[in-house]
TORKOL-4160 file (C-alpha; in steps of 0.2 Angstrom, whole numbers, padded with zeros to 4 digits, m for minus):
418
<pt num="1" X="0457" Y="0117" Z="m0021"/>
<pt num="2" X="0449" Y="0126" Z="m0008"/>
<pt num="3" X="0453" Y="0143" Z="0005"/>
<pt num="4" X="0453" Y="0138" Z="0022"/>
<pt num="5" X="0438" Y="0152" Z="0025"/>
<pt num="6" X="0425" Y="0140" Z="0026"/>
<pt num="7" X="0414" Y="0151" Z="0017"/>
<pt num="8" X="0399" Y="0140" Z="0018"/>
<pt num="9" X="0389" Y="0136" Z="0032"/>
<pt num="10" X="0379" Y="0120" Z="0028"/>
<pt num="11" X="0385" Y="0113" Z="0013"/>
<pt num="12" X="0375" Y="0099" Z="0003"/>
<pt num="13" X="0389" Y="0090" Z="m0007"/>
<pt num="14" X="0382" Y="0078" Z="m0022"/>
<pt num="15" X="0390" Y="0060" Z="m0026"/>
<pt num="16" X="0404" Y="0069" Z="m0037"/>
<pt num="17" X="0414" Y="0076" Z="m0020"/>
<pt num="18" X="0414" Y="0061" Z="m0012"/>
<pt num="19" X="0421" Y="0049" Z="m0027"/>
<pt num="20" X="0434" Y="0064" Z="m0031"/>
<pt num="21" X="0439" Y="0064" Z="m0013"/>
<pt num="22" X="0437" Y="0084" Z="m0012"/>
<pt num="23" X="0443" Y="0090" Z="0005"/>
<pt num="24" X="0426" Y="0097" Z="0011"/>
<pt num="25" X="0430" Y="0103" Z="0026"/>
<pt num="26" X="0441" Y="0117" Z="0019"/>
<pt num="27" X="0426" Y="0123" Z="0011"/>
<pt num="28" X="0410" Y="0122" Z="0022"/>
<pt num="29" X="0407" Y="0120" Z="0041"/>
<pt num="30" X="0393" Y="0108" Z="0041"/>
<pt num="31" X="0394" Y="0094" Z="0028"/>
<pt num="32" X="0377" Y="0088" Z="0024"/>
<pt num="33" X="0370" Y="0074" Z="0012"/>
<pt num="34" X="0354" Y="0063" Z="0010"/>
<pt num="35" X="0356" Y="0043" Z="0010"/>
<pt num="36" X="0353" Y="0041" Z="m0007"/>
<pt num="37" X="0368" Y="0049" Z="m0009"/>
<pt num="38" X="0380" Y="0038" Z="0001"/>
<pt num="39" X="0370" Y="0021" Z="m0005"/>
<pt num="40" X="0378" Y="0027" Z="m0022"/>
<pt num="41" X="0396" Y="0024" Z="m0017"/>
<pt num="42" X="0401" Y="0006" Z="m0022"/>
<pt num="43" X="0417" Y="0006" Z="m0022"/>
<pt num="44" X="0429" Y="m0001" Z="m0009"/>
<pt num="45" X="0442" Y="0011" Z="m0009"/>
<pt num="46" X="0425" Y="0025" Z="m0010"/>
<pt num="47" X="0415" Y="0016" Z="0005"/>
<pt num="48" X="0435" Y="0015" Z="0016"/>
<pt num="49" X="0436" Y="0036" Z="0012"/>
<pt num="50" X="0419" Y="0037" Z="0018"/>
<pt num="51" X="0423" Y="0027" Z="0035"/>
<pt num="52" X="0437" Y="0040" Z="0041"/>
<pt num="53" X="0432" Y="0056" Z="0034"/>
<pt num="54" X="0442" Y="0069" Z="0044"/>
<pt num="55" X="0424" Y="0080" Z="0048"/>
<pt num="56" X="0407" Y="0074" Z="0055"/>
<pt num="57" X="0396" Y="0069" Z="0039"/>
<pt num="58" X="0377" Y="0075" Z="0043"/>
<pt num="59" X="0365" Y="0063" Z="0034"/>
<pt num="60" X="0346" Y="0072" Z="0033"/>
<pt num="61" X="0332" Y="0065" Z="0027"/>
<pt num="62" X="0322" Y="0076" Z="0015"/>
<pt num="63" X="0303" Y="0082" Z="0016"/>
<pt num="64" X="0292" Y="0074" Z="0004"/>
<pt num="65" X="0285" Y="0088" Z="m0001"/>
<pt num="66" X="0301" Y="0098" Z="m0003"/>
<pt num="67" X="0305" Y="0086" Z="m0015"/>
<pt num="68" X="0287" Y="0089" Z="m0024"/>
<pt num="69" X="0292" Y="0107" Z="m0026"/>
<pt num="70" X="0309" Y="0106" Z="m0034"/>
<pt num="71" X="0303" Y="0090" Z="m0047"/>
<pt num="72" X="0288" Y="0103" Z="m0053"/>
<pt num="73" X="0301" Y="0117" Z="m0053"/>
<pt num="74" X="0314" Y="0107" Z="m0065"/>
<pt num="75" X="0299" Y="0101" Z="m0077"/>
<pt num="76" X="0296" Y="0121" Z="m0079"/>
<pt num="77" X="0315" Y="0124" Z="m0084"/>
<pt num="78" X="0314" Y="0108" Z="m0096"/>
<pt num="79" X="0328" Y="0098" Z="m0085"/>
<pt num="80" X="0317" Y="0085" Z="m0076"/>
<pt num="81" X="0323" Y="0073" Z="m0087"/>
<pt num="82" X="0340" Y="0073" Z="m0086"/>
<pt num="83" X="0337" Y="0070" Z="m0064"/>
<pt num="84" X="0339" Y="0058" Z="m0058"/>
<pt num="85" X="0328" Y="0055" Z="m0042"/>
<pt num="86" X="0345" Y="0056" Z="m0029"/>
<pt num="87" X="0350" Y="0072" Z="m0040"/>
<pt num="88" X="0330" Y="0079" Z="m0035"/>
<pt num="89" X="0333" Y="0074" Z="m0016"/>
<pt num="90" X="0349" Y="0083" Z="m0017"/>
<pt num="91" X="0342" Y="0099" Z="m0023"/>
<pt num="92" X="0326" Y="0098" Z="m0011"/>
<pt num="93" X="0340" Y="0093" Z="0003"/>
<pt num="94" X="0348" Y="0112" Z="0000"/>
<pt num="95" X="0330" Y="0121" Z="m0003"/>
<pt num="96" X="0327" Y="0115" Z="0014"/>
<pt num="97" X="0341" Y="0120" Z="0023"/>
<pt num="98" X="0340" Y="0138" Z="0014"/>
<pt num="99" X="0320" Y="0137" Z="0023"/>
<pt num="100" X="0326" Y="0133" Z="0039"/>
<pt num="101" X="0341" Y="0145" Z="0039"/>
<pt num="102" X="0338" Y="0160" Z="0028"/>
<pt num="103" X="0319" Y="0158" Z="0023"/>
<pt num="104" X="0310" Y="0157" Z="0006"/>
<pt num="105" X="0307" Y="0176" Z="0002"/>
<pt num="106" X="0323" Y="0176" Z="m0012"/>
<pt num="107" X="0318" Y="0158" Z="m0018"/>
<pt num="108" X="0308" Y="0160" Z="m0036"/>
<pt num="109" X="0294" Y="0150" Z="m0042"/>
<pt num="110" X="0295" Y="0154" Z="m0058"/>
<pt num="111" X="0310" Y="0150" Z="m0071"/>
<pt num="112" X="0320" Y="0165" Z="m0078"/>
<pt num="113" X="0319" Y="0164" Z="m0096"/>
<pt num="114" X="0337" Y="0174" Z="m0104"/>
<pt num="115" X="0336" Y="0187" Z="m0114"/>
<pt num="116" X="0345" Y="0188" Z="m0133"/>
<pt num="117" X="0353" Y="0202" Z="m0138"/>
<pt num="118" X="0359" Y="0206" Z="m0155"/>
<pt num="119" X="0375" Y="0213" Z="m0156"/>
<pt num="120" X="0380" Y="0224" Z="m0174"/>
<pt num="121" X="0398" Y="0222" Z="m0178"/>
<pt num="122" X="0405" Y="0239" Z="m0189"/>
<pt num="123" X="0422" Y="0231" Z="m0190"/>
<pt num="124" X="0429" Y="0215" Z="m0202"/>
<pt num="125" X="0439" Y="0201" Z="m0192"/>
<pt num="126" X="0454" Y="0201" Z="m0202"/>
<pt num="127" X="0459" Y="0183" Z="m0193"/>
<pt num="128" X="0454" Y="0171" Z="m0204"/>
<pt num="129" X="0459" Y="0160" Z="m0190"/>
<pt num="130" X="0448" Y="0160" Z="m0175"/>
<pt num="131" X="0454" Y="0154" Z="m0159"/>
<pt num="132" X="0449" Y="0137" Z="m0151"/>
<pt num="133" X="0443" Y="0139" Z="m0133"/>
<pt num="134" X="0456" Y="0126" Z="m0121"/>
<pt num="135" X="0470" Y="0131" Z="m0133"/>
<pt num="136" X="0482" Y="0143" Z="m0129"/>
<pt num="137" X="0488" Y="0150" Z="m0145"/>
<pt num="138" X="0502" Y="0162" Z="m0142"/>
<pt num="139" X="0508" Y="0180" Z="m0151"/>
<pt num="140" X="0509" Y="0181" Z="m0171"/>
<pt num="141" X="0529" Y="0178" Z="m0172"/>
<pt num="142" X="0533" Y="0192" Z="m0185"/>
<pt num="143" X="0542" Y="0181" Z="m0200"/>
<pt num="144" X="0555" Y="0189" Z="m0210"/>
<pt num="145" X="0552" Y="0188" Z="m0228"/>
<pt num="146" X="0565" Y="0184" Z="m0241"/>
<pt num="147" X="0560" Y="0190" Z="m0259"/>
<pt num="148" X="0570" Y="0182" Z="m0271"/>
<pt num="149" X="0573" Y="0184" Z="m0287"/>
<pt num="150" X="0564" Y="0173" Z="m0300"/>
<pt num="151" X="0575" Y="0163" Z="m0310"/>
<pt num="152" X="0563" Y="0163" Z="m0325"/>
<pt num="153" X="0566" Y="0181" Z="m0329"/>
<pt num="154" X="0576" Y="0174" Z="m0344"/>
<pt num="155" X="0561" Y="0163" Z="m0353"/>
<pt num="156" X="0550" Y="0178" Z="m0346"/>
<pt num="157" X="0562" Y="0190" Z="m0358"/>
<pt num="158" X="0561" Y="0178" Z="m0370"/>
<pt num="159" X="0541" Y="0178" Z="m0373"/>
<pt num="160" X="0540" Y="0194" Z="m0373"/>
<pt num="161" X="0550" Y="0195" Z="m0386"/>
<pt num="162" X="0539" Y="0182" Z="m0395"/>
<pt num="163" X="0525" Y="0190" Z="m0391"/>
<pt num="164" X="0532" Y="0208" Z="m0400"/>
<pt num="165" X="0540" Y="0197" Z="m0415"/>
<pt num="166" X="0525" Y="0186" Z="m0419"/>
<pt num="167" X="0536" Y="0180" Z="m0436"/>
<pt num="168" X="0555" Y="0175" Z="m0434"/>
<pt num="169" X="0564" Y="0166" Z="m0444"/>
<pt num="170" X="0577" Y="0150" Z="m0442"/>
<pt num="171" X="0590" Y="0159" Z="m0442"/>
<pt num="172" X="0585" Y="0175" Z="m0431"/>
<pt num="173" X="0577" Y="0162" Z="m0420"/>
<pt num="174" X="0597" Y="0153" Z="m0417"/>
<pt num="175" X="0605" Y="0170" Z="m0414"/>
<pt num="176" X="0593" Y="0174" Z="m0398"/>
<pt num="177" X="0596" Y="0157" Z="m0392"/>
<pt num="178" X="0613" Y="0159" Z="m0392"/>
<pt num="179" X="0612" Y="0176" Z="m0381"/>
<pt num="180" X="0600" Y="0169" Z="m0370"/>
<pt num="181" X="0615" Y="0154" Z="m0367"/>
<pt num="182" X="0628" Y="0166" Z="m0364"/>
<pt num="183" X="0615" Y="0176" Z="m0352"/>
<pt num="184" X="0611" Y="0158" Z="m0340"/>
<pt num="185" X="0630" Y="0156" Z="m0339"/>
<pt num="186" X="0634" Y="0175" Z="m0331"/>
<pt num="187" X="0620" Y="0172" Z="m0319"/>
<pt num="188" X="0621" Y="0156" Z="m0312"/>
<pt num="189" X="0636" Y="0159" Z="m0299"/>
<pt num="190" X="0622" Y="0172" Z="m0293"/>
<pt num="191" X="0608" Y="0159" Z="m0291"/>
<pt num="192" X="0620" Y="0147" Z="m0284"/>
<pt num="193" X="0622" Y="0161" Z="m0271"/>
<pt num="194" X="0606" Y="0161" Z="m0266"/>
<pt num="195" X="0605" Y="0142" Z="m0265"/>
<pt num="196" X="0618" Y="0141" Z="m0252"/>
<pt num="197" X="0609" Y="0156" Z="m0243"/>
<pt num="198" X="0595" Y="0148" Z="m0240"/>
<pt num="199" X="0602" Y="0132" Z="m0237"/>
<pt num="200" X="0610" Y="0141" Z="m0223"/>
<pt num="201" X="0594" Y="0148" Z="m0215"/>
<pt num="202" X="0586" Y="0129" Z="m0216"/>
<pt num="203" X="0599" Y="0123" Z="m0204"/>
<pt num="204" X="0599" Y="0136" Z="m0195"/>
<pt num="205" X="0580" Y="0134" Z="m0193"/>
<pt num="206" X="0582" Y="0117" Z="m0190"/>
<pt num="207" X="0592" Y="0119" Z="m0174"/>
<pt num="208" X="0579" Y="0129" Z="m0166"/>
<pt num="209" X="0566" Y="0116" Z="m0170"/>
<pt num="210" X="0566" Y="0112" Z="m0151"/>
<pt num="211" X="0564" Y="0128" Z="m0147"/>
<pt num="212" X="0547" Y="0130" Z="m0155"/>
<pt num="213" X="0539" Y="0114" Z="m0149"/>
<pt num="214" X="0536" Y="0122" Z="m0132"/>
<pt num="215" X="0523" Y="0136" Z="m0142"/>
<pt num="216" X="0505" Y="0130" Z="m0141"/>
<pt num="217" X="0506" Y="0124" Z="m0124"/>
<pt num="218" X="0500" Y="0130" Z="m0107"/>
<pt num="219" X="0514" Y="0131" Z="m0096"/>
<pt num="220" X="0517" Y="0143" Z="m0077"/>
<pt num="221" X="0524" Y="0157" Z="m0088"/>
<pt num="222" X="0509" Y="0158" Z="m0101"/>
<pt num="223" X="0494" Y="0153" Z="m0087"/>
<pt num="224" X="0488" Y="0168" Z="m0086"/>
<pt num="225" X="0487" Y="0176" Z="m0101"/>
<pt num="226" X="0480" Y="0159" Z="m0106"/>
<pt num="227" X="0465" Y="0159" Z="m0096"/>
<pt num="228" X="0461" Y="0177" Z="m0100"/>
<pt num="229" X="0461" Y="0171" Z="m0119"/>
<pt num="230" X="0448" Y="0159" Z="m0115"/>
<pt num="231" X="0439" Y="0169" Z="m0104"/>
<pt num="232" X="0442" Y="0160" Z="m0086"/>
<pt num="233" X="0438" Y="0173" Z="m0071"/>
<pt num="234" X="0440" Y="0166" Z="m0056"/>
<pt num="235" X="0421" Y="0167" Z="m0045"/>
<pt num="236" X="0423" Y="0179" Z="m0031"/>
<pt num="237" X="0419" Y="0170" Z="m0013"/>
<pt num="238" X="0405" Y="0176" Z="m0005"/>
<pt num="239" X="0400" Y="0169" Z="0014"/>
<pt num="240" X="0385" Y="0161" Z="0013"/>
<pt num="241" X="0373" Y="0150" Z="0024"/>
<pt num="242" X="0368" Y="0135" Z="0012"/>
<pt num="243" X="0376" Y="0131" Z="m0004"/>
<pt num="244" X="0377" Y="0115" Z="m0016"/>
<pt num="245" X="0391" Y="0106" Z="m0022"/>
<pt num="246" X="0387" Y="0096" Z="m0038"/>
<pt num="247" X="0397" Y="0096" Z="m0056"/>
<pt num="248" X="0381" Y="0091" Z="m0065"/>
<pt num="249" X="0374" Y="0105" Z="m0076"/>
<pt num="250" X="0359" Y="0101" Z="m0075"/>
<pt num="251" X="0355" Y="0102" Z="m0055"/>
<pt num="252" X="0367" Y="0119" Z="m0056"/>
<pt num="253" X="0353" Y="0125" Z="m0069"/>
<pt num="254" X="0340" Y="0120" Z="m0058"/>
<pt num="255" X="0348" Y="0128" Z="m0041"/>
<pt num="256" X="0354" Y="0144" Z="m0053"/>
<pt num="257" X="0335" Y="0146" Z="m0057"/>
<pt num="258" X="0328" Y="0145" Z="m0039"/>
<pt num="259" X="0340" Y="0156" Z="m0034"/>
<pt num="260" X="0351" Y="0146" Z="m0023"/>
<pt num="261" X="0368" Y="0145" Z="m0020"/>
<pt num="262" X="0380" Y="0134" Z="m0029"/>
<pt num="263" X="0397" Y="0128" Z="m0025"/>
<pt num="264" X="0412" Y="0123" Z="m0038"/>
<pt num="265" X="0422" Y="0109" Z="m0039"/>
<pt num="266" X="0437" Y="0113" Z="m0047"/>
<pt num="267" X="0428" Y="0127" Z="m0055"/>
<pt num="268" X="0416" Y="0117" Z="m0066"/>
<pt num="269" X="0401" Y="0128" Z="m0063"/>
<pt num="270" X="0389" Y="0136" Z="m0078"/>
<pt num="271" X="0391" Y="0153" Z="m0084"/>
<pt num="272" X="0374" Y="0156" Z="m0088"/>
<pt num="273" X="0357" Y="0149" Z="m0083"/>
<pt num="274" X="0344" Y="0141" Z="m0097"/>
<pt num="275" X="0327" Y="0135" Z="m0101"/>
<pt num="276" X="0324" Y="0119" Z="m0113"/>
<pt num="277" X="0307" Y="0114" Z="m0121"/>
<pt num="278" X="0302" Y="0098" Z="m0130"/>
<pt num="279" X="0303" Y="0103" Z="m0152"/>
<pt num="280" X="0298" Y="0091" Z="m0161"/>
<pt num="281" X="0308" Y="0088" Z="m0180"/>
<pt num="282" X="0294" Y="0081" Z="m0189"/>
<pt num="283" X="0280" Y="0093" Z="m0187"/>
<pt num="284" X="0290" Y="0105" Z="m0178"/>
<pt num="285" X="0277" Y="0108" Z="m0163"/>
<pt num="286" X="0284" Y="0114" Z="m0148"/>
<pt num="287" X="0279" Y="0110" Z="m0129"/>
<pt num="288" X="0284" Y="0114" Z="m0113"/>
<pt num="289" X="0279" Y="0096" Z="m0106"/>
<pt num="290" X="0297" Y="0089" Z="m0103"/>
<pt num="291" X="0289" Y="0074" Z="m0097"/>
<pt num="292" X="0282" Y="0069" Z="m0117"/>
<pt num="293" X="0291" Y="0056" Z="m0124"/>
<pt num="294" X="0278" Y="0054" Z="m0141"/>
<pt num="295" X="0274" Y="0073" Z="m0150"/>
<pt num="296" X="0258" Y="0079" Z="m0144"/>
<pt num="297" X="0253" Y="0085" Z="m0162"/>
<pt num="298" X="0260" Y="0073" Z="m0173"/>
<pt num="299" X="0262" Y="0056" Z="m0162"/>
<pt num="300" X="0280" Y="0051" Z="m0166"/>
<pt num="301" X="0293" Y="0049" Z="m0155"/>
<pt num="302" X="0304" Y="0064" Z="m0162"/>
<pt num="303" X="0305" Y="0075" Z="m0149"/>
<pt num="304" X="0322" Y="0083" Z="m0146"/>
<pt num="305" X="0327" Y="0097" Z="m0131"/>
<pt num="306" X="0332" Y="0113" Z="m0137"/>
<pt num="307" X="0333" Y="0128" Z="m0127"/>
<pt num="308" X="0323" Y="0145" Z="m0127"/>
<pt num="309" X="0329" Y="0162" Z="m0126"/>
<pt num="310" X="0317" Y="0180" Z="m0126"/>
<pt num="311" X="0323" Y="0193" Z="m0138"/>
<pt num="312" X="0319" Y="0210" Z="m0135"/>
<pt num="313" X="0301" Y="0211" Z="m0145"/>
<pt num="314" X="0296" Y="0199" Z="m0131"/>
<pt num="315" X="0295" Y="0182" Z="m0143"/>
<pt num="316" X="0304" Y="0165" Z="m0140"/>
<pt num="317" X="0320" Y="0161" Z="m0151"/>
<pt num="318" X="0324" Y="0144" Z="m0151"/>
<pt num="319" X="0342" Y="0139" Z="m0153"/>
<pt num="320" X="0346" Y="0123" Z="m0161"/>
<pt num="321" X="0363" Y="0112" Z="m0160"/>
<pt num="322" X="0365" Y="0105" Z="m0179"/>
<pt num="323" X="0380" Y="0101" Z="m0175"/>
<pt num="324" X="0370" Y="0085" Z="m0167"/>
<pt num="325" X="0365" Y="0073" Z="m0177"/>
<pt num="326" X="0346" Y="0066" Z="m0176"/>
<pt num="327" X="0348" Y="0049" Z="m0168"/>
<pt num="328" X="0341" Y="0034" Z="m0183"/>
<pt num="329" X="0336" Y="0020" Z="m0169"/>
<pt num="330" X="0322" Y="0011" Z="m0174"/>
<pt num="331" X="0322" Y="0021" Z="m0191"/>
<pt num="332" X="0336" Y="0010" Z="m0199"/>
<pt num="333" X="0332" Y="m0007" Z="m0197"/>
<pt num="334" X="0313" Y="m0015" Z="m0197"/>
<pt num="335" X="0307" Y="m0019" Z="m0181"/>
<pt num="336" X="0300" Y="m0034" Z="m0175"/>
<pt num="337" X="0280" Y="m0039" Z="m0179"/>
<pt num="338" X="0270" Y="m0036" Z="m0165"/>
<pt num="339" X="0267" Y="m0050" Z="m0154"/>
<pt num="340" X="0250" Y="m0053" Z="m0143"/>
<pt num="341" X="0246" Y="m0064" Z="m0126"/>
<pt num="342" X="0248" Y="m0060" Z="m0109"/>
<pt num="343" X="0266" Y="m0060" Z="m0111"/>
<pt num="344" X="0272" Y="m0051" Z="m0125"/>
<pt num="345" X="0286" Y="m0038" Z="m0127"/>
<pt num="346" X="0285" Y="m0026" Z="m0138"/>
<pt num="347" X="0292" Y="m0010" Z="m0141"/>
<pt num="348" X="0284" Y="0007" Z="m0136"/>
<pt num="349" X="0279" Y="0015" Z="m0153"/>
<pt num="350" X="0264" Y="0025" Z="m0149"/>
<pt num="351" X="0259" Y="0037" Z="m0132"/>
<pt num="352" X="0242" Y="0024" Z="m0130"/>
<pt num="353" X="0249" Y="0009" Z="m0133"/>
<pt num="354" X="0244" Y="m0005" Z="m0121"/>
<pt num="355" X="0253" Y="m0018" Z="m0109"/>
<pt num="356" X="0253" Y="m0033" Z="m0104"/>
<pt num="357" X="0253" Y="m0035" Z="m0084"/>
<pt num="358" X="0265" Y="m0046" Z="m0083"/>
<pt num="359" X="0260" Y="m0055" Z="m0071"/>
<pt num="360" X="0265" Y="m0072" Z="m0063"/>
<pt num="361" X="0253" Y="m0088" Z="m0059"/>
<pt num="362" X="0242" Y="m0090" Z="m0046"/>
<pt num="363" X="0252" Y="m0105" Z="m0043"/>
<pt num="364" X="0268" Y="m0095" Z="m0041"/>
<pt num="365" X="0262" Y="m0085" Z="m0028"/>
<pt num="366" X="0254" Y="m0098" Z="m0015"/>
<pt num="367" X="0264" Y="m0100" Z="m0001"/>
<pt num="368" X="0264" Y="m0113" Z="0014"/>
<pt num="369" X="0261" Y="m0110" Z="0029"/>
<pt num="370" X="0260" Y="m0126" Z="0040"/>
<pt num="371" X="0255" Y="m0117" Z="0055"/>
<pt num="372" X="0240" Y="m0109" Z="0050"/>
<pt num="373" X="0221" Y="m0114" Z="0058"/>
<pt num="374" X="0214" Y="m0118" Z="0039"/>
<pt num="375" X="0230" Y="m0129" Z="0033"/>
<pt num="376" X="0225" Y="m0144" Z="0024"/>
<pt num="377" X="0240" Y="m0156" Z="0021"/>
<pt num="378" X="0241" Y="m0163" Z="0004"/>
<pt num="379" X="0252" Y="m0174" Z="m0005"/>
<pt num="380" X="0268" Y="m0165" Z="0002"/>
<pt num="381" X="0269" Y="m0153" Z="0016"/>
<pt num="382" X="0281" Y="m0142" Z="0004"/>
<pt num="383" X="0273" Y="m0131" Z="m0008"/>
<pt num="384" X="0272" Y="m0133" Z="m0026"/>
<pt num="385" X="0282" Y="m0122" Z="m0037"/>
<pt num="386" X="0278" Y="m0116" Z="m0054"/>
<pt num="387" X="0290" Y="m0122" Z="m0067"/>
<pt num="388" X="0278" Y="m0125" Z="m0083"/>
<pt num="389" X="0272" Y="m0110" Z="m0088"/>
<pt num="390" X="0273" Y="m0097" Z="m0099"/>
<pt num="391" X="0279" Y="m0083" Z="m0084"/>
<pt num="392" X="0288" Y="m0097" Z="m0077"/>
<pt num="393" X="0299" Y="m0101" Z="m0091"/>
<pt num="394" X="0303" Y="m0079" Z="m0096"/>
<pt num="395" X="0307" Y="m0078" Z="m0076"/>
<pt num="396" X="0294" Y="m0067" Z="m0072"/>
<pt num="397" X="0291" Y="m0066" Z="m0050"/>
<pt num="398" X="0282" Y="m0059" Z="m0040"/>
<pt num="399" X="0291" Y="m0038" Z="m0039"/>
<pt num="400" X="0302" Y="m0045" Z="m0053"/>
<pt num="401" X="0310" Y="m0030" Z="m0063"/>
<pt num="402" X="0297" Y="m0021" Z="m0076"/>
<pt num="403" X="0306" Y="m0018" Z="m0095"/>
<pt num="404" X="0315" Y="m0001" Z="m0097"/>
<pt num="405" X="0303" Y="0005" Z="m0111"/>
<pt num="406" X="0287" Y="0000" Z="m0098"/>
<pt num="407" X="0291" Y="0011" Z="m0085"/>
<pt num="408" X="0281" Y="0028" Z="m0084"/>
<pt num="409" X="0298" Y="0038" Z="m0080"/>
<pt num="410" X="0314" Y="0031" Z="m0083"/>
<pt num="411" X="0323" Y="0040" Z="m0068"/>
<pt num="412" X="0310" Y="0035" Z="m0058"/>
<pt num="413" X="0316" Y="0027" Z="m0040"/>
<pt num="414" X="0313" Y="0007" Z="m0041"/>
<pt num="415" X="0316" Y="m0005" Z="m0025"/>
<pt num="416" X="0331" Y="m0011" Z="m0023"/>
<pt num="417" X="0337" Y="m0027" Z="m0028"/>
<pt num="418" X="0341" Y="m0036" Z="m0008"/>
């Protein structure tokens, strides 16, 4: 997986290594991570790798306002909303590694935007076919074709004949079917040749049936040539102070952008760096505010990412995946009347919509406290518990969980259930 060069100094390894059990210590010196990122391993055999790792796991805790800068970098490239707020930590985690030991003169502030270029082909693709990136499709075997000869050059001889003698008689008509007769019998041992020669090339086609199952797939001697079809260079291994190590595109894009230093696992990296903005398929009004979740023009919630490219005039192209369909939730089926009162859960529909509090009793959040000064003892030194009323009876505490469409951001960080 890795060179034992240890070509990173101070590597910040994401979730992905540690439940892929990636030997890390082939690839960096210093292994660094956040918590947030260890708190995400739940799994038994996960948490007993973590316990013995065979090199010293740093775990850091990251500047908040390191974390200000790259969550207002990430909304500029239009990936804020696919971040998750461990994913944030972990990116702020390498920009400030990258401060501390190499500085912040290289570090961009700005987004790249990619540049399209049209390119003018002068010659036709003769391949109808075109080739399917992941499969290796080997050489054109060169199949030897066998004309034979057509066994209707008889009836062919015959309507021509027709076509020059428009008018023949019954008896004329006789005479030539006669001589056609006499024609089929001297040439049927010919055509009965044939028959048995290509009978012979099915078998022997049929033996070597085993032969060409093996064409299509990748094996040791076609590897190579395989991965230069589908365009697979191997990155060159450059010694660095801080890198990354993430598969998520999306924190790539955004350590790409800033100019930072990303590692690959298993060689899952991006090729090339983009920038997404909100487009909106009703009105067709574009924004660059990935936090929007209703169209700023039009209201509705038919906003769809699509990424931007400059073409050489300086103007923004954007390019749309039709292959994706437009999702039809809440378009399909009615929804649900609204309902009023302190308690009511309703969908989101509109960006100024209000909500209720949701808020429990008064009642609910007493608590006793016999050793207080001013304690009056009533009927029972135990406190009365709300079981009666409205919040009571949905379950709603004091902290208790908030609905997924109430919350402002939906990766935001919540506290954790104890």
């Amino acid at each position: 997986m890795f060179e034992t060069n240890q070509s990173v100094e101070y590597l910040v390894v994401d979730t992905t290594a540690f439940i892929e059990n990636a030997s890390l210590q082939l690839a960096g010196k210093h292994i660094v991570t956040c918590q947030d990122v260890v708190d995400e391993i739940t799994n038994k055999r996960q948490l007993r790798r973590l316990i013995v790792l065979p090199y010293d796991l740093v775990i850091k805790n990251v500047d908040p306002e390191t974390v200000h800068i790259v969550t207002e970098f990430s909304k500029k490239t239009g990936d804020y909303p696919s971040l998750s707020a461990t994913d944030l930590k972990v990116i702020a985690l390498t920009y400030q590694l990258e401060k501390e030991h190499v500085g912040i003169e290289h570090i961009r502030s700005e987004p790249i935007t990619q540049k399209t270029v049209n390119v003018v082909t002068t010659h036709a693709d003769n391949n109808l076919k075109a080739d399917v990136v992941g499969f290796f499709a080997p050489n054109n075997i060169s199949n030897v074709e066998v004309e034979l000869e057509q066994p209707s050059e008889v009836a062919q001889n015959v309507t021509d004949k027709f076509k020059s003698n428009s008018e023949l008689s019954d008896q004329n008509f006789e005479e030539e079917f006669q001589t056609l007769n006499l024609e089929n019998l001297q040439n049927s041992d010919d055509e009965s040749n044939i028959l048995v020669a290509v009978e012979d090339e099915t078998d022997s086609n049929s033996e070597d049936d085993d032969e060409d199952d093996n064409i299509g797939w990748i094996t040791p001697s076609n590897v190579n040539k395989a991965k230069k079809q589908m365009n697979c260079q191997a990155a060159e291994e450059v010694s660095v102070k801080v890198a990354c190590m993430t598969t998520d595109f999306a924190m790539q894009n955004v350590l790409k952008q800033m100019n930072l230093h990303v590692s690959a696992l298993d060689g899952r990296i991006i090729k090339q760096i983009k920038t997404y903005v909100l487009r909106c398929y009703t009105c067709f009004k574009t924004t660059s505010l990935m936090t929007k979740t209703f169209c700023p023009k039009c209201g509705n919630k038919t906003l769809k990412r699509v990424a931007v490219t400059v073409d050489a005039d300086g103007n923004q192209q954007i390019h749309i995946n039709g292959r994706r369909p437009l999702t039809s939730r809440g378009k399909k089926f009615s929804l649900p009347t609204i309902k009023g009162g302190k308690h009511s859960n309703n969908p989101h529909l509109v960006e100024d919509q209000p909500f209720p509090d949701q808020r429990p009793t008064r009642l609910a959040k007493t608590k006793t406290n016999p050793l207080k000064d001013d304690y009056i003892a009533g009927f029972s030194p135990f406190v009365m518990r709300d079981v009666t009323s409205k919040s009571a009876q949905l379950k709603i505490r004091p902290h208790s969980e908030v609905k997924h469409w109430m919350r402002s951001n939906p990766n935001a960080a919540g506290r954790r259930k104890k």
